[in-house]
RODO-2510 file (C-alpha; in nm, 4 decimals, decimal comma):
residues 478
     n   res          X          Y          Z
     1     x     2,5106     0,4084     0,9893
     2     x     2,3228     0,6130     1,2159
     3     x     2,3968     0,5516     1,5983
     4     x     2,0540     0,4626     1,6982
     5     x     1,7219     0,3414     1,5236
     6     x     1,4120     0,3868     1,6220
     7     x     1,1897     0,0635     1,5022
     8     x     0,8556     0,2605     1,3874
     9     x     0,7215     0,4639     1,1089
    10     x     0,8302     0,8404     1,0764
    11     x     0,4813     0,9179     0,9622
    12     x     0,3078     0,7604     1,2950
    13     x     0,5392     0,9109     1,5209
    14     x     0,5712     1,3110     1,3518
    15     x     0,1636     1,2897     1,2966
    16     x    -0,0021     1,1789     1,6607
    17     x    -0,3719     1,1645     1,6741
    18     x    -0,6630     1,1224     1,9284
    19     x    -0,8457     0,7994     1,9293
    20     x    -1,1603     0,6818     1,8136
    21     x    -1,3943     0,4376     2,0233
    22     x    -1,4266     0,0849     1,9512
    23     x    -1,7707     0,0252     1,7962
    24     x    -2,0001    -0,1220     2,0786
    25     x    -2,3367    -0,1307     2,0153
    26     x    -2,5457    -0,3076     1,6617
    27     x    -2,5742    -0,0679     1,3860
    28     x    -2,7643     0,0152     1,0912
    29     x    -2,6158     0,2573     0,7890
    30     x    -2,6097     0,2899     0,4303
    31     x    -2,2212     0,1993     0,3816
    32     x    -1,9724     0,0350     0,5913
    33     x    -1,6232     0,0906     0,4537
    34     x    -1,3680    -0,2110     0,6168
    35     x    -1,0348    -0,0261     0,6478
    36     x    -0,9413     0,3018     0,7610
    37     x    -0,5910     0,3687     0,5286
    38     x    -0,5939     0,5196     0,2598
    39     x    -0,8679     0,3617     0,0447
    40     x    -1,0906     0,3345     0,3049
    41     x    -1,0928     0,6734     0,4129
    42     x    -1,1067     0,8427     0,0588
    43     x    -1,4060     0,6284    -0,0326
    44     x    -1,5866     0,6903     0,3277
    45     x    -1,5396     1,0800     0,2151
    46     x    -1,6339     1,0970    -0,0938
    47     x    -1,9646     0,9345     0,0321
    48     x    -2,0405     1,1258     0,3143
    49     x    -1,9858     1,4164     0,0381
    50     x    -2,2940     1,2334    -0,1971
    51     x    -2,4787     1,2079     0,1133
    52     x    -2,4719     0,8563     0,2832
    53     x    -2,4392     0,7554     0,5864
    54     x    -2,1052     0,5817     0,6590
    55     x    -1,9356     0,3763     0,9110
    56     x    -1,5228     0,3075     0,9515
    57     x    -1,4536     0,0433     1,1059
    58     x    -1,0305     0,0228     1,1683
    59     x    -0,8596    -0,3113     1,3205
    60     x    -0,5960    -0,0882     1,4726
    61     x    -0,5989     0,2979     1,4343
    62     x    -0,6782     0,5112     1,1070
    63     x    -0,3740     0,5679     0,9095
    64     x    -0,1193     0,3914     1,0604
    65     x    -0,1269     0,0417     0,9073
    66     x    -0,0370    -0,0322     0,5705
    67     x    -0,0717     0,3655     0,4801
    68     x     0,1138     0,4482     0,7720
    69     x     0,4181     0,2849     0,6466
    70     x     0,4285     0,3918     0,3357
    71     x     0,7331     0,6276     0,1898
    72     x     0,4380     0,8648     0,0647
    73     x     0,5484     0,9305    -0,2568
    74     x     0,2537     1,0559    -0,5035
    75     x     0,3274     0,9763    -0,8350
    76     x     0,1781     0,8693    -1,1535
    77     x     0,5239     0,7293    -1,2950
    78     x     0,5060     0,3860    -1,1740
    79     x     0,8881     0,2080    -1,2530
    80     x     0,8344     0,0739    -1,5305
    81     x     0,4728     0,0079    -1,5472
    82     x     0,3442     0,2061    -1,9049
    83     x     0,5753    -0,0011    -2,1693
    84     x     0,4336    -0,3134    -2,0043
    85     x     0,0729    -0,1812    -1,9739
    86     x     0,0930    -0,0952    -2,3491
    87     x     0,2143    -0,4050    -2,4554
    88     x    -0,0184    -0,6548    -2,2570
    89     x    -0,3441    -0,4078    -2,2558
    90     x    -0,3101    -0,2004    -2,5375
    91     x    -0,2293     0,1607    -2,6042
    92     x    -0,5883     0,3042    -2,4809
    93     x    -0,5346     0,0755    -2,1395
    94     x    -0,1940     0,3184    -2,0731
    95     x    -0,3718     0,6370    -2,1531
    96     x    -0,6695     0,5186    -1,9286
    97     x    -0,3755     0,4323    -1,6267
    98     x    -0,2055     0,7829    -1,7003
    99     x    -0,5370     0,9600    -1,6390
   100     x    -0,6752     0,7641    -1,3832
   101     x    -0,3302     0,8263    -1,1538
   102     x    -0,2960     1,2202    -1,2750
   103     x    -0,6740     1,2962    -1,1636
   104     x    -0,5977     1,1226    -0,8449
   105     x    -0,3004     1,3368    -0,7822
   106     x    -0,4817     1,6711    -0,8527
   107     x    -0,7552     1,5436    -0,6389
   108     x    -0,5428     1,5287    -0,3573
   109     x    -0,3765     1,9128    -0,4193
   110     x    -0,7454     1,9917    -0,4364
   111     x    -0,8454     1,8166    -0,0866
   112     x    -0,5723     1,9832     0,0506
   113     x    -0,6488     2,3516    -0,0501
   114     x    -1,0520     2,3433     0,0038
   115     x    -0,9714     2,1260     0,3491
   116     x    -0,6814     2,3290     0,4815
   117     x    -0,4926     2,0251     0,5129
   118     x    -0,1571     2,0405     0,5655
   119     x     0,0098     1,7468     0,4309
   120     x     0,3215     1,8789     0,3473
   121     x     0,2485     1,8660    -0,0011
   122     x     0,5544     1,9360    -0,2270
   123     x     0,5942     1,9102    -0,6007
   124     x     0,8363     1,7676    -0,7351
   125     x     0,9884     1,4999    -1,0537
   126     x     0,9907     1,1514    -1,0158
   127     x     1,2448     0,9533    -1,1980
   128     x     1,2671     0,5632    -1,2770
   129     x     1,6403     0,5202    -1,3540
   130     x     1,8918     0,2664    -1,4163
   131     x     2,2873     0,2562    -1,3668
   132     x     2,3768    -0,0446    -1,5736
   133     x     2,3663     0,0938    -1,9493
   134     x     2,2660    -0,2689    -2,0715
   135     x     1,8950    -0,1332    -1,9711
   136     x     1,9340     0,2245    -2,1085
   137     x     1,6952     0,1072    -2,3966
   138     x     1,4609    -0,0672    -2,1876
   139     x     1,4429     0,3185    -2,0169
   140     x     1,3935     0,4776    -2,3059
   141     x     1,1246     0,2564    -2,4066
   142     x     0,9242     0,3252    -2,0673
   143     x     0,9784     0,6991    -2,1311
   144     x     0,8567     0,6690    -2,5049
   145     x     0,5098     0,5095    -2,3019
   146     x     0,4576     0,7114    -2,0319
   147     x     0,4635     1,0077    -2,2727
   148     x     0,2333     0,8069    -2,5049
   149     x     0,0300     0,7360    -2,2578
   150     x    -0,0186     1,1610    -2,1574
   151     x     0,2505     1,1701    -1,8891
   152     x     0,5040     1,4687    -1,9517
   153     x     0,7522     1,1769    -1,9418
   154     x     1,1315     1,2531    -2,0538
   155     x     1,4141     1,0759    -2,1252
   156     x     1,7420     1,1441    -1,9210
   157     x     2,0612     1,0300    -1,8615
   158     x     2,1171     1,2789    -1,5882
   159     x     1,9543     1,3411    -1,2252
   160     x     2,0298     1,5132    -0,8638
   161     x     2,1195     1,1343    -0,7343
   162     x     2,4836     1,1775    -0,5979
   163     x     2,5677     0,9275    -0,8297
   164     x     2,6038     0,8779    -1,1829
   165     x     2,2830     0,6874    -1,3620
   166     x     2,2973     0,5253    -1,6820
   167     x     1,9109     0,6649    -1,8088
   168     x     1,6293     0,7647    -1,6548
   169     x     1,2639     0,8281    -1,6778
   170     x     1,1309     1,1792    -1,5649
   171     x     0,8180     1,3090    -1,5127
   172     x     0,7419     1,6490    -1,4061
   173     x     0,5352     1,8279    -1,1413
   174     x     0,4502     1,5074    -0,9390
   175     x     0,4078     1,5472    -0,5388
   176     x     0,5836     1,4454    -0,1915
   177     x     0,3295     1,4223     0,0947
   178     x     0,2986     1,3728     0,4224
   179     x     0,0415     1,0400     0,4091
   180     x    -0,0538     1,0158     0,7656
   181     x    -0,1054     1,4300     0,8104
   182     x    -0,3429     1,4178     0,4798
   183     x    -0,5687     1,1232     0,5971
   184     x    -0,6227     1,2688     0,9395
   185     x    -0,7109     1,5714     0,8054
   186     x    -0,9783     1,3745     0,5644
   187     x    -1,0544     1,2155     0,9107
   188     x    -1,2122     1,4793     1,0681
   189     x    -1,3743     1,6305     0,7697
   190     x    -1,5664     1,2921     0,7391
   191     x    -1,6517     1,3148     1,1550
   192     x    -1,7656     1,6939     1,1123
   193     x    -1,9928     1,5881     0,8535
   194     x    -2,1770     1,3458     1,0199
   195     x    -1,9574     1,0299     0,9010
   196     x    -1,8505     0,7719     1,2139
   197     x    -1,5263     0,6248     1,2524
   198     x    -1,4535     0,3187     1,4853
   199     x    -1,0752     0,1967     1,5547
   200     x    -0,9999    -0,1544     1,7516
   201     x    -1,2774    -0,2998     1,5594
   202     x    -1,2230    -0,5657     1,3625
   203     x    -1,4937    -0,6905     1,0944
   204     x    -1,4617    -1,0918     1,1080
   205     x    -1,7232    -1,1823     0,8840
   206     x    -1,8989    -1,0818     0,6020
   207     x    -2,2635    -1,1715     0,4621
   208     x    -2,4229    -1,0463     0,1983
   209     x    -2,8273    -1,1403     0,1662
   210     x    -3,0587    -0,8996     0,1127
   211     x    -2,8680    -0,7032     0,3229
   212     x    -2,5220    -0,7213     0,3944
   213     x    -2,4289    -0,8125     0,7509
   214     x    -2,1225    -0,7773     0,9398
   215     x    -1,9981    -0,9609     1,2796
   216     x    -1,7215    -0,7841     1,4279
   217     x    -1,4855    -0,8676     1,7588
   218     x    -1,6454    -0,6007     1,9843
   219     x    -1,9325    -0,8287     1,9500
   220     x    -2,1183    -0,5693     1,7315
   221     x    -2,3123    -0,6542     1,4767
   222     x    -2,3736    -0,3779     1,1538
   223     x    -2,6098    -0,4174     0,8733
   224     x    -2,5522    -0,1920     0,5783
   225     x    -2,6476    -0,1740     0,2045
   226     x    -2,3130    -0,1902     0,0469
   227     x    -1,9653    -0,2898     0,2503
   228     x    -1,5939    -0,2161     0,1113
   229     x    -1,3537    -0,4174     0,2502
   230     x    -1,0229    -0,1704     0,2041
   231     x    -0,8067    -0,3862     0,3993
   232     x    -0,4763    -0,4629     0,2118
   233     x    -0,5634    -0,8098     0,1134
   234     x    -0,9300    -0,8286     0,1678
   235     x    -1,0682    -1,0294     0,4794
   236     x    -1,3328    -1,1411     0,2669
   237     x    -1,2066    -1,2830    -0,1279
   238     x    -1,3496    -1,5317    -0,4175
   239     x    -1,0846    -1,7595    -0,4942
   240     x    -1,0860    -1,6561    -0,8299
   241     x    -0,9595    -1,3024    -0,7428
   242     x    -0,7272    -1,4705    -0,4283
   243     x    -0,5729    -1,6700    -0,7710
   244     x    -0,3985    -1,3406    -0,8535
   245     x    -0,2921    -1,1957    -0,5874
   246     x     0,0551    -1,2361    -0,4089
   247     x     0,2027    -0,9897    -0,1011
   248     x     0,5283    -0,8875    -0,1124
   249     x     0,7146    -0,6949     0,1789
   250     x     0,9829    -0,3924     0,1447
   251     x     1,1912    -0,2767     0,4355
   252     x     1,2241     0,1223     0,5168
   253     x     1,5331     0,3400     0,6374
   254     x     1,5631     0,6939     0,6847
   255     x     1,7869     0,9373     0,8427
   256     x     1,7761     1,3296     0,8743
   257     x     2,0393     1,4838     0,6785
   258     x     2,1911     1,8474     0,5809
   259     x     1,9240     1,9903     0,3455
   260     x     2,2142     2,0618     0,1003
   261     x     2,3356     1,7576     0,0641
   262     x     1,9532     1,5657     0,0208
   263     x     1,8687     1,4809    -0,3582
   264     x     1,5443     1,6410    -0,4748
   265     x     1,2595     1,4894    -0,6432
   266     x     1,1679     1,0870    -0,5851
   267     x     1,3878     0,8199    -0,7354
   268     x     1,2776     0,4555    -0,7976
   269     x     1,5365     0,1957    -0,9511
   270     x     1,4602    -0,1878    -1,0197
   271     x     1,8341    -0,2915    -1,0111
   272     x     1,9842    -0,4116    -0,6696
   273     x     1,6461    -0,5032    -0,5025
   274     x     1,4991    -0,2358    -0,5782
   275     x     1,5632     0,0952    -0,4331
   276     x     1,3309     0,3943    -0,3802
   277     x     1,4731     0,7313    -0,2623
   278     x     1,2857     1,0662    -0,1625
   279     x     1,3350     1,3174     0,1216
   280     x     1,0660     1,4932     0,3676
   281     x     1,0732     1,8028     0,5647
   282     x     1,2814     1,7394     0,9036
   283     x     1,3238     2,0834     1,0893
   284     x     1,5242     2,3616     0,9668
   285     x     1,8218     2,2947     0,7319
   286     x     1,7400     1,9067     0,7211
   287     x     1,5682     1,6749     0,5253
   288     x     1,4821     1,3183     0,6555
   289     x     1,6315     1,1147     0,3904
   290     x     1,4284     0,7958     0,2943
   291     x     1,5171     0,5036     0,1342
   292     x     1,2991     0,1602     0,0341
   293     x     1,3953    -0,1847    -0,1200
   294     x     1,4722    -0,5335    -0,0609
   295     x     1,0972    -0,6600    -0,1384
   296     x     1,0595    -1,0247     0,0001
   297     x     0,7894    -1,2332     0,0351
   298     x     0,6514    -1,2077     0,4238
   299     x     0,7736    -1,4862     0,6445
   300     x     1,1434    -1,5436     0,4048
   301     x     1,3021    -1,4827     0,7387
   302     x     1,6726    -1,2598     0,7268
   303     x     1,4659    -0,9738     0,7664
   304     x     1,8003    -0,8040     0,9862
   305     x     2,0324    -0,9241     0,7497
   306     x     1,7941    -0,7288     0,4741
   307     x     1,7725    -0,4698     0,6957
   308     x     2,1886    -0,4495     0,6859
   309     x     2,2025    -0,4592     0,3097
   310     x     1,9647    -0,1598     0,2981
   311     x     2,1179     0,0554     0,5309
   312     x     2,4436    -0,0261     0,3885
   313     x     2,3310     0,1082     0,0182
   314     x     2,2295     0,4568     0,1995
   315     x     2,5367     0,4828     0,3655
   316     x     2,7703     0,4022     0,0642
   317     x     2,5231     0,6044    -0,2125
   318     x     2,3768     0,8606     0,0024
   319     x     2,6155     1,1516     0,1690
   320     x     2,5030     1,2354     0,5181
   321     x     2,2962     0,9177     0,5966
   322     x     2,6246     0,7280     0,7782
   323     x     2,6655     1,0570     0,9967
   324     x     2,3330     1,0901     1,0856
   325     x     2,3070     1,0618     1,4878
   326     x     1,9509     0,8971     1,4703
   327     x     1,7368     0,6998     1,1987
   328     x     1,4231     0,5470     1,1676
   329     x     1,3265     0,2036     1,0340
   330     x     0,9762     0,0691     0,9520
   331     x     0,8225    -0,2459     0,6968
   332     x     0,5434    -0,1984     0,4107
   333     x     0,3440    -0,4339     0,2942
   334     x     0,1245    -0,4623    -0,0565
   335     x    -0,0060    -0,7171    -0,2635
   336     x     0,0335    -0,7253    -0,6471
   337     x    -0,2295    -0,8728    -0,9138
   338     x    -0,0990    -1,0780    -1,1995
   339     x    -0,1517    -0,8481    -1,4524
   340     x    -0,0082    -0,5922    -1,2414
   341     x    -0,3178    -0,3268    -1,2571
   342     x    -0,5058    -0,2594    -0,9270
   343     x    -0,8822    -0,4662    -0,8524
   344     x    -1,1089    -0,2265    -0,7477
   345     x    -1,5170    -0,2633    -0,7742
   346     x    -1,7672    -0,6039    -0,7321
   347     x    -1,5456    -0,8647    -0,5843
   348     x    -1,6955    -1,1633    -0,7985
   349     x    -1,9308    -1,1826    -1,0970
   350     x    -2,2081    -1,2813    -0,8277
   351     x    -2,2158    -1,0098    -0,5516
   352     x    -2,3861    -0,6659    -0,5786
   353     x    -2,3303    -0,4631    -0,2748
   354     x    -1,9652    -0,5976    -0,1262
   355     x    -1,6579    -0,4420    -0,3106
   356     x    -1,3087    -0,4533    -0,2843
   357     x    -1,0282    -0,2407    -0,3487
   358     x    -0,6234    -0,4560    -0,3182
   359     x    -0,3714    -0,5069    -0,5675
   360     x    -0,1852    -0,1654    -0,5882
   361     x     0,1789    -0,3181    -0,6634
   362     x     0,3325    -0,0847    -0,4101
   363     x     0,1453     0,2391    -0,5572
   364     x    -0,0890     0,3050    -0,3131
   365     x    -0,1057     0,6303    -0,2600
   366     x    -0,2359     0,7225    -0,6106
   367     x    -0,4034     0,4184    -0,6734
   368     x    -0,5784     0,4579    -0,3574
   369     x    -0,7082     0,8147    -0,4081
   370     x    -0,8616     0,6709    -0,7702
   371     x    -1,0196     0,3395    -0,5573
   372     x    -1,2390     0,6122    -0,3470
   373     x    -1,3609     0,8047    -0,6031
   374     x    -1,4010     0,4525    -0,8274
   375     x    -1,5424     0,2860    -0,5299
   376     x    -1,7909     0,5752    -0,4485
   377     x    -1,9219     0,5944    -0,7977
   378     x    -1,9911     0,2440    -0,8064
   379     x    -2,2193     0,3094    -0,5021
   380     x    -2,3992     0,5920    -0,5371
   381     x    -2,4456     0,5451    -0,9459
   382     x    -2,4621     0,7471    -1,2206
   383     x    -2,1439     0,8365    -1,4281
   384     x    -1,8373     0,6086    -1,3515
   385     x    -1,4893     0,7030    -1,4376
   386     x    -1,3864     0,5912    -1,7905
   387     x    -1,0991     0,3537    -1,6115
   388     x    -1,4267     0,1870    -1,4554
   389     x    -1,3531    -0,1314    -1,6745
   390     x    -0,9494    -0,1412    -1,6729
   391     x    -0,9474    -0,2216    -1,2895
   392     x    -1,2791    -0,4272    -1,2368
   393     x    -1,2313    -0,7502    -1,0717
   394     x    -1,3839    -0,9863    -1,2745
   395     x    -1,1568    -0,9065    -1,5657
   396     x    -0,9654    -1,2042    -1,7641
   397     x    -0,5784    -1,2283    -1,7627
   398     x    -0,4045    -1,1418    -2,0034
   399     x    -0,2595    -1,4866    -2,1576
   400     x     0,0923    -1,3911    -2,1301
   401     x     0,0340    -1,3480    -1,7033
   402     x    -0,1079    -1,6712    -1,6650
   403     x     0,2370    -1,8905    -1,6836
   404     x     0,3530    -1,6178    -1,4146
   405     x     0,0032    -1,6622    -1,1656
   406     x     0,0571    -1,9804    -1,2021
   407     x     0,4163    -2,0658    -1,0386
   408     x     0,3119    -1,7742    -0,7913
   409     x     0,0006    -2,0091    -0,6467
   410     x     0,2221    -2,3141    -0,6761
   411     x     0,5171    -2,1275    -0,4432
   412     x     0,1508    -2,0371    -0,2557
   413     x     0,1127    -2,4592    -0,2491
   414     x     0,4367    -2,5477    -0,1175
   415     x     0,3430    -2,3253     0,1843
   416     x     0,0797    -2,4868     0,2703
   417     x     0,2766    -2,8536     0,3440
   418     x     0,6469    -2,7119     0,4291
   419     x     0,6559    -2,8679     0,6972
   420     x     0,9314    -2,6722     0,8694
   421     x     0,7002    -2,5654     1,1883
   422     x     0,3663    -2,6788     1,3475
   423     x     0,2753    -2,2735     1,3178
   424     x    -0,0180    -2,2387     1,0695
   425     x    -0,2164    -1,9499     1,0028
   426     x    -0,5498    -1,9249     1,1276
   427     x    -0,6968    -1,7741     0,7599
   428     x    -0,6066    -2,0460     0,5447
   429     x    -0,3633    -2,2923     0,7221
   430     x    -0,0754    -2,1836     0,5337
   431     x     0,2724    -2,2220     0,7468
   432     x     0,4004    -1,9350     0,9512
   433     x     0,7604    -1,8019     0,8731
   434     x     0,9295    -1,5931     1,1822
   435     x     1,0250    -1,2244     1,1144
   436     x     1,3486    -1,1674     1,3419
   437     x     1,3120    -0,7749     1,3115
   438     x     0,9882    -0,6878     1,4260
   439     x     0,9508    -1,0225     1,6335
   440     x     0,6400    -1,0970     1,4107
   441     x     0,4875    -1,4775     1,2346
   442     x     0,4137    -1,4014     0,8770
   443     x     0,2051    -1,5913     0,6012
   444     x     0,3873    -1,5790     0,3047
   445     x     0,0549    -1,6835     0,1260
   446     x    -0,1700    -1,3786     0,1774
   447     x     0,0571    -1,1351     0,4555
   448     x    -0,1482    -1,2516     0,7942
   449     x     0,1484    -1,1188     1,0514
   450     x     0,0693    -1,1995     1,4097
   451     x     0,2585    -1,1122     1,7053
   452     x     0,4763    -1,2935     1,9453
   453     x     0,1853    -1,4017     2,1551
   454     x    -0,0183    -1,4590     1,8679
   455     x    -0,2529    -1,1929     1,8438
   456     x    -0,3842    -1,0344     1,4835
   457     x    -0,1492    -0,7886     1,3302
   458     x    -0,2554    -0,7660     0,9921
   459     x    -0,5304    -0,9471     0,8163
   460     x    -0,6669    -1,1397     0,6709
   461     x    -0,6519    -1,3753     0,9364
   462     x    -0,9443    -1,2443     1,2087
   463     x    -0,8391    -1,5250     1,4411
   464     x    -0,5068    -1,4928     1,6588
   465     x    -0,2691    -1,8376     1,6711
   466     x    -0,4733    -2,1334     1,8338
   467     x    -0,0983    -2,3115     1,9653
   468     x     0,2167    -2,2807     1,9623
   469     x     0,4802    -2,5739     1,9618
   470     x     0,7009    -2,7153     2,2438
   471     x     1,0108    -2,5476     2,0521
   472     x     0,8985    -2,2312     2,0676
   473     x     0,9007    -2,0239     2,3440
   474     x     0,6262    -1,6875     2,3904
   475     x     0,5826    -1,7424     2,0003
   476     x     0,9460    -1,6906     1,9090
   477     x     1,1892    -2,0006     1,7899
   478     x     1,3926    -2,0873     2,0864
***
């Protein structure tokens, strides 16, 4: 494995960026867009482009949360999402999917050229594959979809992987990006026209009346038309859309490695964890090799022993990654929806001017490029994109989801009387599991993480830990 790892995102470190003020002083603007990753910033652009005023307001720093840790692959071949979409929504809800992911993808080649943005965009084919030939037909069946559906979707049985697979799906001309280089670039083209950005700001309550007012902990307080809370797992939810959500966690390696011997394209494979495989520019004659998987729920605990497993699959699959003298190793977090398509518009059959964007299943970068341009229709009116209805939230489940939402909120239950530590998160009460990698308390119910000495990582908790236990000692078990 390589010698030394370096415990943060590639993207965040290769892609450093000035800082924005903390908002200060009470506000008044048309939009205030909650969230400055990769939804938020998309929708706060393409509303400063209709001509609205808009306010960012960022917990941490633009790009580098949940975006930041992404592995940046832009894709509209999502595993094995079309054969399921087909059979639970119908043919037209595939071909709807298909579109809504392919615009997003040429919207960002677009952004890129008119912007100047370099973003290190590189085309390339995706493949879902498989090694075990007991799923070859289950393949075949996802290929027969995604082409169905308008995706120029093949099926293979051969790939660049240094390894023999057993079928794949392949889909041409997709892209590999640089996330965090693309998003700061959309950054400044929202400052320069007129659009204001505030980091170390975080929004702590919500209120919509007849207008919709926001209390932050600057002290702050913003009043605006219409809010979008783009925050992961929204600080503000209805229980009916909290019902069908669940956040899942996937651990990052990567390694620079001889160009020659780095696979091309992006490979995604739901056997053994889960592994996802793609490589990024990394100086002359290298490419930083990157590799995803073992997807647990936040707070499961083992995170170095998952951690070991992962690196241990690059090194035994992946020539060059044991040899590498230095690595990098990060965590992503997203949150799934029951019947595994995206919620993006009104939160709740009874609010008009607060919506929310979550449930991407891990394929945010596309799915967050369609929630701006979704998102920014719903606000300024007029034409909406024909996907409009597939991903509103206040859609029913599909009857064959509900037997799975259901164990997922009763694991959700459990949680919330464990009883295995006097830790409880400060959104919902739900008890804290310890990460032992990052030195982080988790809430396996809706992915609060706070740090050692309690503070706010990652919402939706707004509140840092009120106590901490006799056993514990600065926050970690003693």
């Amino acid at each position: 494995m390589p010698s030394t790892m370096t415990d943060r995102s590639y993207w965040t470190l290769s892609a450093p960026a000035e800082g924005r003020p903390a908002l200060q002083d009470d506000l008044t603007t048309d939009v205030v867009v909650i969230g400055g990753g990769i939804v938020g910033l998309c929708t706060a652009h393409e509303l400063v482009l209709a001509g609205r005023t808009v306010v960012l307001l960022e917990a941490d720093r633009i790009a580098q949360g949940v975006t930041g840790s992404t592995t940046g692959k832009l894709t509209a071949l999502h595993g094995l999402t079309y054969a399921r979409l087909r059979d639970t929504h119908g043919k037209d809800a595939a071909e709807l999917y298909a579109l809504s992911q392919q615009e997003a993808l040429r919207q960002v080649a677009d952004l890129c050229a008119e912007l100047g943005i370099d973003g290190e965009l590189e085309r390339a084919p995706a493949f879902t594959y498989v090694t075990d030939a007991r799923r070859a037909e289950e393949v075949r069946a996802e290929a027969t979809a995604a082409r169905e559906a308008g995706l120029e979707a093949s099926y293979v049985t051969e790939t660049d992987l240094p390894f023999p697979v057993a079928a794949a799906v392949r889909v041409e001309d997709q892209f590999l990006f640089h996330p965090r280089k693309f998003l700061l670039g959309i950054a400044e083209d929202i400052l320069a026209r007129g659009g204001a950005i505030h980091e170390h700001t975080r929004v702590t309550r919500v209120r919509e009346l007849a207008d919709c007012r926001l209390t932050t902990d600057t002290g702050a307080t913003v009043h605006a038309r219409d809010v979008v809370v783009a925050t992961n797992y929204p600080v503000t939810l209805h229980a009916s859309v909290m019902a069908r959500l669940s956040v899942l966690r996937e651990l990052v390696v990567a390694a620079p490695v001889d160009a020659a011997k780095a696979p091309s394209g992006m490979y995604l494979t739901p056997e053994d964890r889960t592994r996802s495989v793609r490589t990024a520019p990394y100086g002359e004659g290298r490419r930083l090799l990157i590799v995803t998987g073992e997807a647990f729920e936040p707070g499961a605990g083992h995170v170095e022993e998952r951690y070991g497993r992962l690196v241990s699959w690059a090194c035994e699959h992946l020539p060059g990654f044991a040899d590498a003298e230095t690595g990098y190793r990060w965590a992503a977090q997203d949150v799934r929806s029951g019947d595994h398509l995206p919620y993006v518009g009104h939160e709740h059959p009874d609010t008009q001017h607060v919506y929310v964007a979550t449930g991407f299943g891990g394929w945010g970068m596309s799915n967050g490029v369609m929630a701006g341009r979704l998102l920014a229709a719903h606000i300024r009116g007029g034409p909406r994109p024909a996907w409009t209805d597939l991903f509103d939230p206040r859609r029913h489940l599909p009857l064959r989801d509900v037997p799975a939402v259901a164990r997922a909120q009763a694991t959700v239950a459990r949680h919330y009387v464990a009883g295995r530590s006097h830790l409880r998160c400060t959104h919902m009460g739900c008890e804290l599991g310890f990460n032992d990698a990052e030195q982080t308390w988790e809430c396996p119910c809706h992915g609060s993480r706070f740090a050692a000495d309690g503070s706010v990582l990652q919402g939706p908790a707004t509140r840092p830990l009120e106590t901490h236990d006799d056993e514990y000692q600065d926050g970690v078990p003693g």
